[in-house]
Residue frames as qw, qx, qy, qz and C-alpha x, y, z in Angstrom:
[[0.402, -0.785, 0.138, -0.450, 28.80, -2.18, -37.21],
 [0.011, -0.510, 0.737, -0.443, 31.55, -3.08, -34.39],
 [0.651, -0.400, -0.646, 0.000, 30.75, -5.23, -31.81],
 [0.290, -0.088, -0.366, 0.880, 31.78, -2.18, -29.71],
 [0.377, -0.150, -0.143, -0.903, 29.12, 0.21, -31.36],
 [0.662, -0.314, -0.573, -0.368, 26.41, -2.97, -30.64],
 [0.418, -0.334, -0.652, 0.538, 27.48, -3.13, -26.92],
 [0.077, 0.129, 0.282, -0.947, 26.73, 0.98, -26.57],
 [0.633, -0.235, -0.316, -0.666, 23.25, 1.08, -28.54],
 [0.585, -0.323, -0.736, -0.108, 22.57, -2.00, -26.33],
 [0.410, -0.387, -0.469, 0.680, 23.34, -0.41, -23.17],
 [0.037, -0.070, -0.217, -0.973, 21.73, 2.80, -24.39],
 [0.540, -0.341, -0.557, -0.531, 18.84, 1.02, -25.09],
 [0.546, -0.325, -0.755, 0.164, 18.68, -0.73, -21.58],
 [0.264, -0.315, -0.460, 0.787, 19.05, 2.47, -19.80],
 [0.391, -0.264, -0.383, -0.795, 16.03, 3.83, -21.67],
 [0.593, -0.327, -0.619, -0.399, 13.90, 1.33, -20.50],
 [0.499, -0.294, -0.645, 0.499, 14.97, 1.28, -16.80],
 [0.104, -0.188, -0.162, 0.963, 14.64, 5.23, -16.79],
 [0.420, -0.228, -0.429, -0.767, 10.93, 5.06, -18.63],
 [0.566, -0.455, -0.687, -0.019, 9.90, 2.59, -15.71],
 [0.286, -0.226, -0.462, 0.809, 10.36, 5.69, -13.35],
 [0.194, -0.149, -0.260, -0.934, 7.64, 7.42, -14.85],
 [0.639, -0.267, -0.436, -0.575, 4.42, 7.21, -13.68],
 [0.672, -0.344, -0.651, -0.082, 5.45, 5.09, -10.32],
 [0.678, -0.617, -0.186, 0.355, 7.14, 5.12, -6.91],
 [0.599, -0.296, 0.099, 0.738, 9.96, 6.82, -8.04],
 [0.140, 0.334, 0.270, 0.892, 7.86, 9.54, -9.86],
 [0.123, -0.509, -0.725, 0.448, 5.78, 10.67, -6.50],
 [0.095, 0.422, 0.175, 0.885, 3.48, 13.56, -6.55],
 [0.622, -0.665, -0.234, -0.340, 2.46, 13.53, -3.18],
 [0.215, -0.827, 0.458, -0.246, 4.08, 14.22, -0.09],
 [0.886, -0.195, 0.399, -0.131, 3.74, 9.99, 1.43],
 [0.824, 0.508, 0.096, 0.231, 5.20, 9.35, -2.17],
 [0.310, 0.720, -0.410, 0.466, 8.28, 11.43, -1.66],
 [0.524, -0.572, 0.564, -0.281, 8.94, 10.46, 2.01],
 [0.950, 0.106, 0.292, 0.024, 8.79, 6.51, 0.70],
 [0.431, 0.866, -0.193, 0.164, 10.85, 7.66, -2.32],
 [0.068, -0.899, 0.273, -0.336, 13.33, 9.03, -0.27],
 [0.720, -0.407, 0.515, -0.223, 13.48, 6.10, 2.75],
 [0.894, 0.432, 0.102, -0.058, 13.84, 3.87, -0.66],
 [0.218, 0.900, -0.233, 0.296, 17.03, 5.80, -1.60],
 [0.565, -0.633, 0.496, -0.189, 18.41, 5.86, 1.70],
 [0.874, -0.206, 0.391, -0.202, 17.98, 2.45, 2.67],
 [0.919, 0.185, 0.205, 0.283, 19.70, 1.40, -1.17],
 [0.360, 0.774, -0.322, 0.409, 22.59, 3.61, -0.66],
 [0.145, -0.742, 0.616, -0.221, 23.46, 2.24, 2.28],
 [0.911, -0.039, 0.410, 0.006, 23.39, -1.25, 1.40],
 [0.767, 0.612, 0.053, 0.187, 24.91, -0.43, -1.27],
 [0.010, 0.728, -0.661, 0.180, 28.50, 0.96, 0.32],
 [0.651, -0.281, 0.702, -0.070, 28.41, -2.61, 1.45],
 [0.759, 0.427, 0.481, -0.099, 27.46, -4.17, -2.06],
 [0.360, 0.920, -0.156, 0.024, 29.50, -2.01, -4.12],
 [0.100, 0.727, -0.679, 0.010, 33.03, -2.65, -2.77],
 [0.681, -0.142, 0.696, -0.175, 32.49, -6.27, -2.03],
 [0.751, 0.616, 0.173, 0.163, 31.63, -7.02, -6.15],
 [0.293, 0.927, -0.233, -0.033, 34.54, -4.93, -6.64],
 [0.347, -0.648, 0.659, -0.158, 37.13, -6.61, -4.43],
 [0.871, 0.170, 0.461, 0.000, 35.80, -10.19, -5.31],
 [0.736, 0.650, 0.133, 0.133, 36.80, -9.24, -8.99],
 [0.132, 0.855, -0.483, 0.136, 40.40, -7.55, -8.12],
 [0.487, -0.333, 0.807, -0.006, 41.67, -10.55, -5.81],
 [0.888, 0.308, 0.340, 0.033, 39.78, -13.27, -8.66],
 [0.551, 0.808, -0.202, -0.055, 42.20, -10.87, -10.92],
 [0.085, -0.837, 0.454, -0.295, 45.12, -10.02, -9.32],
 [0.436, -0.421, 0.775, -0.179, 45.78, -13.99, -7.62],
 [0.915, 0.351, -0.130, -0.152, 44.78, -15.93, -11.11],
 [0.840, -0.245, 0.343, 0.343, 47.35, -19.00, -11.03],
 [0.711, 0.567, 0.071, 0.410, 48.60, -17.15, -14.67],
 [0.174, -0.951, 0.061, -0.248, 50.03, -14.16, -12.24],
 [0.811, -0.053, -0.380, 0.442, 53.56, -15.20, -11.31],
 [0.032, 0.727, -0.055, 0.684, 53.64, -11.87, -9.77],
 [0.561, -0.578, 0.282, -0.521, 52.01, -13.12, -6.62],
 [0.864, -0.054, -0.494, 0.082, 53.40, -16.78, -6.38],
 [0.288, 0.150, -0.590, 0.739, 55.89, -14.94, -3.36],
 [0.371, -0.269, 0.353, -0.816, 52.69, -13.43, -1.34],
 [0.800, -0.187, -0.508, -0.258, 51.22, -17.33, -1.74],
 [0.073, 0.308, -0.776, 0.546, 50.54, -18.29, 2.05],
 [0.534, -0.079, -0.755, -0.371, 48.61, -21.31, 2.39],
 [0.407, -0.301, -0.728, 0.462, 48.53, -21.49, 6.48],
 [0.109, -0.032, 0.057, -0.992, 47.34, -17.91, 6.59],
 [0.284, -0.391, -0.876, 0.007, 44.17, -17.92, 8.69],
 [0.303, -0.731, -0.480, 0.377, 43.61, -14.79, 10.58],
 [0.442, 0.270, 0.119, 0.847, 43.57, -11.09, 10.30],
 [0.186, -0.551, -0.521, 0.624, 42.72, -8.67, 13.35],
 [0.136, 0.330, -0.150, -0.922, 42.31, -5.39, 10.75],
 [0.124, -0.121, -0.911, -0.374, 40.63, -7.67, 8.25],
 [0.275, -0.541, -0.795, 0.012, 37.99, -8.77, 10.46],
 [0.041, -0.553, -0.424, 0.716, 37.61, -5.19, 12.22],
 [0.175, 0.306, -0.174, -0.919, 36.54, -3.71, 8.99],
 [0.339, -0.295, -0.790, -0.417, 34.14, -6.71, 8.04],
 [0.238, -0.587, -0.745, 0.210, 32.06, -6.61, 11.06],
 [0.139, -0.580, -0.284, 0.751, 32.29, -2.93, 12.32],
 [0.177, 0.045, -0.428, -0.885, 31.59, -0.99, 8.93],
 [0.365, -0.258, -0.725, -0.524, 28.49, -3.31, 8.30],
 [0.410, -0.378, -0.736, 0.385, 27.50, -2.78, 11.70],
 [0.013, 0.446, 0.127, -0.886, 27.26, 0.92, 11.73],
 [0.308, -0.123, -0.513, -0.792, 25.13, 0.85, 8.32],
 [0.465, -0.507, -0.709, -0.155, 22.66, -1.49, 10.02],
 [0.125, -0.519, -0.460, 0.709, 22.51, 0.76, 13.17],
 [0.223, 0.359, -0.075, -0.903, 21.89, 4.03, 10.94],
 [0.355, -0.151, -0.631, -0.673, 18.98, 1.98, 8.66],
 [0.330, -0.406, -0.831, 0.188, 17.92, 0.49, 11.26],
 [0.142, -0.487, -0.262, 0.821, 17.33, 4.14, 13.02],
 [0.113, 0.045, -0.600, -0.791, 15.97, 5.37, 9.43],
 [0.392, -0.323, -0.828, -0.238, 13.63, 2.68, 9.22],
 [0.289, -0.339, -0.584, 0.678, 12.72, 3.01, 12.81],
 [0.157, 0.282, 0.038, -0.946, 11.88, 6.75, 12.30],
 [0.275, 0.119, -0.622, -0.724, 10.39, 6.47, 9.03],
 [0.234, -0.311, -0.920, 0.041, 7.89, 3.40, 10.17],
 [0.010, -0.700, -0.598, 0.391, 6.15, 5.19, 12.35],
 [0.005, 0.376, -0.191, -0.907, 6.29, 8.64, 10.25],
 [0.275, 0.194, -0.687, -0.645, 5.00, 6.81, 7.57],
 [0.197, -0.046, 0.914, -0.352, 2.63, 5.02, 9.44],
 [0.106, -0.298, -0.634, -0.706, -0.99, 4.80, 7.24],
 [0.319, -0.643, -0.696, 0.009, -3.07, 5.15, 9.99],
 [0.233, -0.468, -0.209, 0.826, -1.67, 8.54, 11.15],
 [0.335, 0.915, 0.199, -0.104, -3.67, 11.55, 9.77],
 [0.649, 0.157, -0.017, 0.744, -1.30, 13.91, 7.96],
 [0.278, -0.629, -0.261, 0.678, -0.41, 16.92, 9.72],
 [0.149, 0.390, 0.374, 0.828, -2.14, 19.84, 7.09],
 [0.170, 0.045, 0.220, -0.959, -4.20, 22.98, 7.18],
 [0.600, -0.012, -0.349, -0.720, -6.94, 21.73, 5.72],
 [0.818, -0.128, 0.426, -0.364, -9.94, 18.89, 7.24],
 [0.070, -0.417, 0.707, 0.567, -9.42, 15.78, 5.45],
 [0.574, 0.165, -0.379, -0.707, -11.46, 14.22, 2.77],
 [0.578, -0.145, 0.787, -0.160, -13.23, 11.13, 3.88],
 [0.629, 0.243, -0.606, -0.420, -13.64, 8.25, 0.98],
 [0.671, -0.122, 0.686, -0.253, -14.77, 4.81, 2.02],
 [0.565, 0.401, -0.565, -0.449, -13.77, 2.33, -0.14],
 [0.848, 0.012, 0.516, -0.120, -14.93, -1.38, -0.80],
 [0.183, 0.425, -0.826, -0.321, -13.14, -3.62, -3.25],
 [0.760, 0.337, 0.199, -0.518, -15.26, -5.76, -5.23],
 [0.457, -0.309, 0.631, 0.545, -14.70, -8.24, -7.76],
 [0.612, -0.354, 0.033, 0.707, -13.15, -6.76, -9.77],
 [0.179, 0.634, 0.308, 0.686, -13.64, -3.16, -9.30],
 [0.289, -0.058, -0.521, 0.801, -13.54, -0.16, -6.90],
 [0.111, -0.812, -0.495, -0.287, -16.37, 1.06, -5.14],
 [0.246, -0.042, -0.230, 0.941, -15.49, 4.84, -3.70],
 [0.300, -0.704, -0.638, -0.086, -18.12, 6.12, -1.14],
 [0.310, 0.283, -0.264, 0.868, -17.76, 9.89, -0.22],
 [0.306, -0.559, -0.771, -0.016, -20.17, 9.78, 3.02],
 [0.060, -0.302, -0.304, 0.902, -19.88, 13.70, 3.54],
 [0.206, 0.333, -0.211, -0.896, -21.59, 14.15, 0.27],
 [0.806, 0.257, 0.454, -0.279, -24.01, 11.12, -0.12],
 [0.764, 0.531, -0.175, -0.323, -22.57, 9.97, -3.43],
 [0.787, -0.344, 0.490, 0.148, -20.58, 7.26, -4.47],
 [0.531, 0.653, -0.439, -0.314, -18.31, 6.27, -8.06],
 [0.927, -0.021, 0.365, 0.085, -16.96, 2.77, -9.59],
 [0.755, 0.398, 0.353, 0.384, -13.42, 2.78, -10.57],
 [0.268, 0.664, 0.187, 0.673, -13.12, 6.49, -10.21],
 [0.544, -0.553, -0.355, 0.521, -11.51, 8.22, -7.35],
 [0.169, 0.677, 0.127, 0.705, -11.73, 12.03, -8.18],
 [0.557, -0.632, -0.289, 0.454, -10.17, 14.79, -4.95],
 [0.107, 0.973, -0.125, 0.165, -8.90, 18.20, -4.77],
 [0.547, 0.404, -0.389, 0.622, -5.04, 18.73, -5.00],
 [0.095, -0.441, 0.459, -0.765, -3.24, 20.10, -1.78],
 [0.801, -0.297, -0.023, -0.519, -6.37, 17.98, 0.29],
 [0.065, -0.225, 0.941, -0.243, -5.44, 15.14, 2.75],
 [0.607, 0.077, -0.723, -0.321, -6.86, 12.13, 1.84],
 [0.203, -0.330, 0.851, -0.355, -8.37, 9.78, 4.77],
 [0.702, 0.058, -0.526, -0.476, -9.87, 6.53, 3.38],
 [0.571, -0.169, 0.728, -0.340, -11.36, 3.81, 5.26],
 [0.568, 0.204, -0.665, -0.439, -11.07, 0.55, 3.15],
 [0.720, -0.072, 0.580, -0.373, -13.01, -2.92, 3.17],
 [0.211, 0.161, -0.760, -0.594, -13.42, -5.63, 0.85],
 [0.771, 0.067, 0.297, -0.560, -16.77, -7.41, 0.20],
 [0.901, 0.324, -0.250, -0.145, -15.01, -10.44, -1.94],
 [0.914, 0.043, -0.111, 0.388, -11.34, -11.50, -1.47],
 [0.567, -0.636, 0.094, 0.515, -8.32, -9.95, 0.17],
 [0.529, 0.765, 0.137, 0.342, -7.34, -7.07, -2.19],
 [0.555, -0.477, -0.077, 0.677, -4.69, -4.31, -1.86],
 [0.377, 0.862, 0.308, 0.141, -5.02, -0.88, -2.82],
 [0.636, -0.259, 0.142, 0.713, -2.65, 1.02, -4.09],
 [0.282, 0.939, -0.145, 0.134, -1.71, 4.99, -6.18],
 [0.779, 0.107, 0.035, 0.617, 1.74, 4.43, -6.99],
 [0.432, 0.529, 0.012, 0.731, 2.56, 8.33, -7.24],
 [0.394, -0.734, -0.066, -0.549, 0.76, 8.82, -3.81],
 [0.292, 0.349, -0.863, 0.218, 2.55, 6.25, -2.20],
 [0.229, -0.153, 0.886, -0.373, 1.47, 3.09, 0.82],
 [0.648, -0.148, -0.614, -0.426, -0.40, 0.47, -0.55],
 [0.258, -0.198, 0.698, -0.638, -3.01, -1.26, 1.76],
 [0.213, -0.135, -0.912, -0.323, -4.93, -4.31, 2.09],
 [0.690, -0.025, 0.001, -0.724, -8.98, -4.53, 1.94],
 [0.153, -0.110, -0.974, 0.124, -10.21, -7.81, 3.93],
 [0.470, -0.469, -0.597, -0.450, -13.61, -8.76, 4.44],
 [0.667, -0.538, -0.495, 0.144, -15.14, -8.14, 7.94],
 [0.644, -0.445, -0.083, 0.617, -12.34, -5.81, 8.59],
 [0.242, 0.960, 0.126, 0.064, -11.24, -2.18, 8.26],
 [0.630, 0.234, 0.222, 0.706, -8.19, -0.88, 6.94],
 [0.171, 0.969, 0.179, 0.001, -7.18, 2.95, 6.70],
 [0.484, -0.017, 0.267, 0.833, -4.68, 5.21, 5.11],
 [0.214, -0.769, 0.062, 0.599, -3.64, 8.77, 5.05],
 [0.567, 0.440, 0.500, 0.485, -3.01, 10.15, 1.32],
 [0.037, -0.848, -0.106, 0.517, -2.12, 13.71, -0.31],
 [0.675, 0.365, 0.360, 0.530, -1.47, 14.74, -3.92],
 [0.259, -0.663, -0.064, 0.700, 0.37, 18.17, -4.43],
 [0.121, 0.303, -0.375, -0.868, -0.38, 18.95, -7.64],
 [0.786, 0.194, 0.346, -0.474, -3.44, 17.96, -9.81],
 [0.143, 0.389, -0.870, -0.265, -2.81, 15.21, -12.09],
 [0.975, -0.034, -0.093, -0.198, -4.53, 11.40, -13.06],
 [0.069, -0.629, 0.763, -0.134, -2.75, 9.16, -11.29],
 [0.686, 0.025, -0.648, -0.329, -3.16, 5.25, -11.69],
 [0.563, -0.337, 0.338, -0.675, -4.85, 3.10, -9.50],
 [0.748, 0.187, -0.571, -0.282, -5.01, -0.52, -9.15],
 [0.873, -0.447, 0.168, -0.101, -5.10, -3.76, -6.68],
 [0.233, 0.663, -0.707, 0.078, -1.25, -4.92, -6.56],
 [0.398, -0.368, 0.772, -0.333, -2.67, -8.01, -4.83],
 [0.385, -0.027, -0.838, -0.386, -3.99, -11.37, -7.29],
 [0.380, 0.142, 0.581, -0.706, -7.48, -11.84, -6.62],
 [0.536, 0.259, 0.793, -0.129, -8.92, -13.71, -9.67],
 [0.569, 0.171, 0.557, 0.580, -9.31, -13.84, -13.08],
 [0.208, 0.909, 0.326, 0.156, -10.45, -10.37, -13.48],
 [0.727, -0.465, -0.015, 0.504, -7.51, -9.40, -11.51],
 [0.473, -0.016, 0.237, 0.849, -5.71, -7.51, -14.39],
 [0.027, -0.621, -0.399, -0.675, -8.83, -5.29, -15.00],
 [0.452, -0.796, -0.379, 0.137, -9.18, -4.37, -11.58],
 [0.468, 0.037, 0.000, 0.883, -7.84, -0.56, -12.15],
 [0.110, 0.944, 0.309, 0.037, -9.18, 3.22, -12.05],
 [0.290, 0.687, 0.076, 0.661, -8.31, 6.96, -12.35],
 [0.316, -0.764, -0.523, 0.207, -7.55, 8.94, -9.25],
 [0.316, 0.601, 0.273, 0.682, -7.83, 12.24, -10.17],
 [0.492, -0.448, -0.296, 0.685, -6.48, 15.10, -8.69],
 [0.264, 0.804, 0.277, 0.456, -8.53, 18.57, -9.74],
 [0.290, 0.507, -0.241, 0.775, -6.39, 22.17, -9.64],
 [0.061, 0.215, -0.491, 0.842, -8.97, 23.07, -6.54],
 [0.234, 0.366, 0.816, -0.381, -11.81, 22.60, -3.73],
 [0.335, 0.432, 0.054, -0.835, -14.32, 24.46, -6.87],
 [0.415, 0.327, -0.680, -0.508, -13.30, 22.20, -9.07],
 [0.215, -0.243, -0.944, 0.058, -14.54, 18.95, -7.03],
 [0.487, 0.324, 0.617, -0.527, -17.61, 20.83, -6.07],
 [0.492, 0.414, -0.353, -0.679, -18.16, 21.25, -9.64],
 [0.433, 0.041, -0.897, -0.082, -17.78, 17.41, -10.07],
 [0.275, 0.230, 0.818, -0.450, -20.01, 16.85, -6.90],
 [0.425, 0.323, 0.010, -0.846, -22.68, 18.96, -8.70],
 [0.533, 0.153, -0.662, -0.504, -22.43, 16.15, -11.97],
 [0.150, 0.001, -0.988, 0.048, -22.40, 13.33, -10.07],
 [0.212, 0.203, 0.619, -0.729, -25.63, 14.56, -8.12],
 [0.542, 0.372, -0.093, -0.748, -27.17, 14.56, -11.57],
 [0.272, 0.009, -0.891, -0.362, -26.67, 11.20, -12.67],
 [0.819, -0.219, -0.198, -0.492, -30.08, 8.68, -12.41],
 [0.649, 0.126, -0.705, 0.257, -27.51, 5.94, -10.67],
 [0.538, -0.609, 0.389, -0.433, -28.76, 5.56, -6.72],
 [0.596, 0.262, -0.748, 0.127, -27.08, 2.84, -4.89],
 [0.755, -0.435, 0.084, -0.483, -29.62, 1.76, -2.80],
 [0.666, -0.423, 0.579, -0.205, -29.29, -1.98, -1.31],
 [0.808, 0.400, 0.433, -0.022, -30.57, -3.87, -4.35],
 [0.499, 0.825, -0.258, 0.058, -27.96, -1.82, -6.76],
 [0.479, -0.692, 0.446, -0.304, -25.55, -2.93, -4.42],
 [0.728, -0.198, 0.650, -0.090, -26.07, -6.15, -4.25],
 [0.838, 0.500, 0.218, 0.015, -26.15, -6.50, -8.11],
 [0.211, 0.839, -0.463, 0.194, -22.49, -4.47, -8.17],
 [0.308, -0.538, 0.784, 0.043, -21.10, -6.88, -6.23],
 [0.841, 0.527, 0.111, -0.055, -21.81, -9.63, -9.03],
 [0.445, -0.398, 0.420, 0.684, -17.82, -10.24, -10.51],
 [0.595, 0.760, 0.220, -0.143, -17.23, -8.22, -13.68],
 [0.503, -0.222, 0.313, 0.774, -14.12, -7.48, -15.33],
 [0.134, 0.011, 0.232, 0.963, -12.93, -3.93, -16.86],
 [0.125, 0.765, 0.622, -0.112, -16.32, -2.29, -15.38],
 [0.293, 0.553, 0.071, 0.777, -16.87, 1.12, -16.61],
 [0.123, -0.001, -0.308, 0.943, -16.28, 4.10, -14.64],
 [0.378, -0.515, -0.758, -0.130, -20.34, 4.27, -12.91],
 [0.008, 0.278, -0.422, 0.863, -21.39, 7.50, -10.86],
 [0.277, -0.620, -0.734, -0.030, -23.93, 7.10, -8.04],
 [0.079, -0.569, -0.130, -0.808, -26.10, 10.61, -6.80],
 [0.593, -0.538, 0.246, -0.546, -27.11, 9.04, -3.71],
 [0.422, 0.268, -0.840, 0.211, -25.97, 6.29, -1.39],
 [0.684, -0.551, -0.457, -0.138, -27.98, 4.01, 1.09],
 [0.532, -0.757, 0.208, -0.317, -27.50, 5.19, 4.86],
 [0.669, -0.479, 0.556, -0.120, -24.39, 3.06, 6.44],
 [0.883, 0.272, 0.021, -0.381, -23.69, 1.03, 3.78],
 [0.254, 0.650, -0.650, 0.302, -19.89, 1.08, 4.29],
 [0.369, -0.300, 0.708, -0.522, -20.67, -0.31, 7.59],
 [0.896, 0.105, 0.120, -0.415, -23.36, -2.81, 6.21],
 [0.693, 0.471, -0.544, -0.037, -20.43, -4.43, 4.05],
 [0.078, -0.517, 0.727, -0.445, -18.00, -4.45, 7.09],
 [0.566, -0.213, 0.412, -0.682, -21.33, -6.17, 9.28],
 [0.862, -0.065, 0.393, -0.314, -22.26, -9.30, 7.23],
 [0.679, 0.284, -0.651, 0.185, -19.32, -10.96, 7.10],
 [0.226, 0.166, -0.677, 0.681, -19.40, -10.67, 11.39],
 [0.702, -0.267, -0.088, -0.655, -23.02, -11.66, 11.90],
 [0.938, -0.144, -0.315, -0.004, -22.02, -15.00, 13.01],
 [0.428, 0.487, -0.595, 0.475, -18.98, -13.52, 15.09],
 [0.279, -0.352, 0.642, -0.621, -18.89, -14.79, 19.00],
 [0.827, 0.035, -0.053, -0.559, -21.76, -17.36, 17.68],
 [0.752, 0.267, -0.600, 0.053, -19.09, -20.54, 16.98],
 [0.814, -0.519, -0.259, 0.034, -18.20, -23.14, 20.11],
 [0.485, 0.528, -0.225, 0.660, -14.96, -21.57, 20.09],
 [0.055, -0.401, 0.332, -0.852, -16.55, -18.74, 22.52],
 [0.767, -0.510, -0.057, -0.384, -18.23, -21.54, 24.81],
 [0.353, -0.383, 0.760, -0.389, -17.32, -22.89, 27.96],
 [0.640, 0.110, -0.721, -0.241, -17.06, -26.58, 27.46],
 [0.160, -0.188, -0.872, 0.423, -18.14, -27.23, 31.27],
 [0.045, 0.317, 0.458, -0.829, -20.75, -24.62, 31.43],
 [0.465, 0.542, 0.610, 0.343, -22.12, -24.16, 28.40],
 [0.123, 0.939, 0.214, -0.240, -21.64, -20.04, 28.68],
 [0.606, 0.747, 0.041, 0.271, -20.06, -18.05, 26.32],
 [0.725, -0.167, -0.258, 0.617, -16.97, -16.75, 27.15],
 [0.166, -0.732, -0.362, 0.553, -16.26, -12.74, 27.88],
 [0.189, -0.247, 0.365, 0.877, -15.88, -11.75, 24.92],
 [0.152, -0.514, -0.768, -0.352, -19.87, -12.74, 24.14],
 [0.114, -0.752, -0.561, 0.327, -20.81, -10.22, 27.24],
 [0.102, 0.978, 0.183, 0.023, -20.15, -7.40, 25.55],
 [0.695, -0.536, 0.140, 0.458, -16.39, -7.29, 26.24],
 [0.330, 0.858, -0.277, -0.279, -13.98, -4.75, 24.16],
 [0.800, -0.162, 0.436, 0.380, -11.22, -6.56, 21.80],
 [0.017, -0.777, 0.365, 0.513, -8.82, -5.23, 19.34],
 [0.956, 0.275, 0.095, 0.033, -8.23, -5.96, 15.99],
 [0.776, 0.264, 0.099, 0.564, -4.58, -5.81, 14.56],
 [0.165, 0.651, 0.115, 0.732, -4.65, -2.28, 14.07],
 [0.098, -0.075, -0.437, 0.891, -5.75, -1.18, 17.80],
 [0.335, -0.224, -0.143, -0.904, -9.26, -0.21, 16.69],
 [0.138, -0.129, 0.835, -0.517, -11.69, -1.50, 19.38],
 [0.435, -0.188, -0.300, -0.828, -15.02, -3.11, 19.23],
 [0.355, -0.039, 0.722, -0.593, -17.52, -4.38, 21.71],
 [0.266, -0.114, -0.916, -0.279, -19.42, -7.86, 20.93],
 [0.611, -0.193, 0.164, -0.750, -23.29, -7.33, 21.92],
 [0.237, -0.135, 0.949, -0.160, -24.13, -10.71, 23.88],
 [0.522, 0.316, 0.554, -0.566, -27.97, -10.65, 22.46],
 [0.769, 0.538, 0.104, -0.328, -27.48, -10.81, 18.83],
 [0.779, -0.190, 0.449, 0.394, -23.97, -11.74, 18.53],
 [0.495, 0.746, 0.040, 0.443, -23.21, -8.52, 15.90],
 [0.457, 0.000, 0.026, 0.889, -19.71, -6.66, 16.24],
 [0.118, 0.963, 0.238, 0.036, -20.82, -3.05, 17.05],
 [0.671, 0.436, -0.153, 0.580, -17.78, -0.82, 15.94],
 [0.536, -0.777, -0.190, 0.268, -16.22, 1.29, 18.83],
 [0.513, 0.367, 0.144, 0.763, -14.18, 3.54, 16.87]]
């Protein structure tokens, strides 16, 4: 075989493997967020790329085209040459207009894409409250008392609105085909906007290193044909024996790696909120929020509203020093 024929099969081969890694992720969305991202992706490397594209090209024509073997050009050698008014108007001003229009893109797109924005559908959306564990997902669905490990089951066509936490270490949850990962911190809530348009199992998993279980820390989120089919799945779950009282709870959050998939039929009252609560039992309590002449707390101990990151507000009761959410 050539060393011609071994250059195509290799290249053949390489553009398999680059075109199988489109399967299954970002760049194979099935959800609206996933196609807008998709899309902004695109964009964003096509127009970096009119810059990137003739610049490799040009490097390699002048490296040709003024090699010292070229006696062609020994007459356009011109060693004092320093300036060039066209030159420079087409380095700066081209790349200047791409960065205005991405910038504007981006711009848009940011806030479009924002995870905290509901998405604009006919339908209510599903609420899911999820806690990241190590290392495994708990998914709480607090219209319908029940709760699953690992297993995120929704009706196609249905907007998604999840409120995440973490009860261990700073995770990040992600559905590649649904698109905007988001991180799950202790103490702290977290939400995102989601929508699959067709039904399908899409993978799940923390994109964020969180300890040696880390690679097992994956599920299923399944997308069924229609709202009959997930009552039909409420129905099963309602039959398992698995309640996740306080004490089940507390024994799930134990670290496990590659837990199995774990339905619960009932869920304790608030418990989303319990997770959130005692990691911020001791908030406003540290000398931090005293007055080092007075000894009094400062206004954020009388009850005062404060924002976290996100904008969402909550108001610090002065009597027991607990965070009461003001959502």
């Amino acid at each position: 075989m050539t060393a011609k024929k071994v250059s195509r099969y290799a290249l053949g081969l390489l553009a398999t493997a680059a075109l199988s890694g489109c399967s299954g992720g970002i760049l194979d969305p099935k959800g609206q967020v996933g196609v807008d991202e998709k899309n902004l992706i695109l964009i964003a490397t096509g127009l970096m790329l009119l810059v990137v594209i003739p610049v490799i090209f040009l490097t390699l024509y002048f490296a040709w085209k003024y090699r010292a073997s070229n006696k062609a050009t020994e007459a356009e050698y011109a060693p004092e040459w320093s300036h060039s008014t066209k030159i420079e108007a087409v380095v700066w001003i081209i790349p200047c207009i791409i960065i205005l229009i991405l910038g504007t893109i981006t711009w848009i797109s940011t806030h479009e894409l924002d995870p905290y924005k509901p998405l604009d559908h006919e339908k209510d959306h599903l609420e899911v409250q999820v806690v990241s564990l190590n290392w495994k997902w708990l998914f709480i669905y607090p219209e319908y008392n029940i709760a699953s490990v690992n297993e995120l089951v929704f009706p196609a066509h249905t907007p998604l609105a999840f409120t995440l936490t973490s009860d261990s270490t700073m995770n990040s949850f992600f559905i590649p085909q649904l698109g905007s990962q988001i991180y799950t911190m202790a103490a702290m809530k977290t939400k995102l906007h989601l929508i699959a348009d067709e039904p399908g199992t899409f993978m799940g998993f923390s994109s964020n290193y969180s300890g040696a279980g880390f690679t097992g820390m994956k599920f299923d989120a399944i997308a069924l044909e229609d709202d009959a089919a997930f009552e039909q799945w409420i129905e099963q779950v309602k039959q398992s024996p698995n309640v996740l009282s306080g004490a089940e709870y507390e024994a799930l959050t134990e670290a496990s790696e590659y837990h199995p998939v774990t339905l619960y039929s009932a869920v304790k009252p608030g418990l989303f909120d319990d997770v959130v609560m005692k990691f911020m039992k001791h908030h406003g309590a540290t000398p931090f929020y005293h007055s080092a002449e007075d000894g009094h707390m400062s206004h954020m101990s009388h009850g005062a509203e404060h924002t976290d990151g996100h904008g969402d507000k909550h108001a610090t009761d002065s009597h027991n020093n607990h965070d009461v959410s003001g959502e």
